[in-house]
C-alpha positions as CSV (number, residue, x, y, z in Angstrom):
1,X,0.0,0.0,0.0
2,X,1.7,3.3,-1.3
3,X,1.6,6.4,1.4
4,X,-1.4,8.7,1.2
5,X,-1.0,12.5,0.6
6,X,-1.2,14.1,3.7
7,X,-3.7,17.6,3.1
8,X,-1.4,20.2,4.3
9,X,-2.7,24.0,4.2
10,X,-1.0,26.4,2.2
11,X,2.5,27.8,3.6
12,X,0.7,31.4,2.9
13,X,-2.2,29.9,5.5
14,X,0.3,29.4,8.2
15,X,2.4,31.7,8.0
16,X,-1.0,34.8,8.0
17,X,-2.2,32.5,11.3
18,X,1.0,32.9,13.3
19,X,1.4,36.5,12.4
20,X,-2.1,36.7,14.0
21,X,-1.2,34.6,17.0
22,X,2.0,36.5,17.5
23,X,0.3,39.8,17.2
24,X,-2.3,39.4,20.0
25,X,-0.1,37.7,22.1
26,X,2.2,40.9,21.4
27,X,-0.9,43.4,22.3
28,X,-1.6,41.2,25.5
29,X,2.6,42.0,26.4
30,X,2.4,45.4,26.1
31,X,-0.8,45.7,27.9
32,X,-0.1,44.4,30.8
33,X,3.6,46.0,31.2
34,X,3.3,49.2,29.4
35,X,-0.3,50.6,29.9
36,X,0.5,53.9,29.2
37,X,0.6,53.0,25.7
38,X,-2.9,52.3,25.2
39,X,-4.5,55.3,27.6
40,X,-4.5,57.6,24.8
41,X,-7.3,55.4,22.7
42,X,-10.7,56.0,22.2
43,X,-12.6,53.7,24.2
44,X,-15.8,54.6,23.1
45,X,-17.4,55.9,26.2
46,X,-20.2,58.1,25.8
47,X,-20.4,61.9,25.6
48,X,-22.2,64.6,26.2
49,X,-23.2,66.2,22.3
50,X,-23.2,70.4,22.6
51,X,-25.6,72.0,21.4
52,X,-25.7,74.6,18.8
């Protein structure tokens, strides 16, 4: 009986998955030991509109 192809994603596939693996675990890093970094986003709390 001959071997049967193993189905093996794309190198492209793998490669895009770890870069998003590595990037979160990268945000995750720096916001737990440099939180200063991330005050200055918007976090989408509500406000007060003026009015004109």
């Amino acid at each position: 009986m001959e071997p049967q192809k193993k189905n093996k994603p794309n190198s492209l596939v793998v490669i895009l998955f770890a870069l998003i693996v590595l990037m979160i675990i990268i945000y995750f890093f720096l916001a737990m030991f440099f939180p200063t970094v991330f005050d200055w986003m918007n976090t989408g709390k509500v406000q007060p509109v003026p009015d004109k």
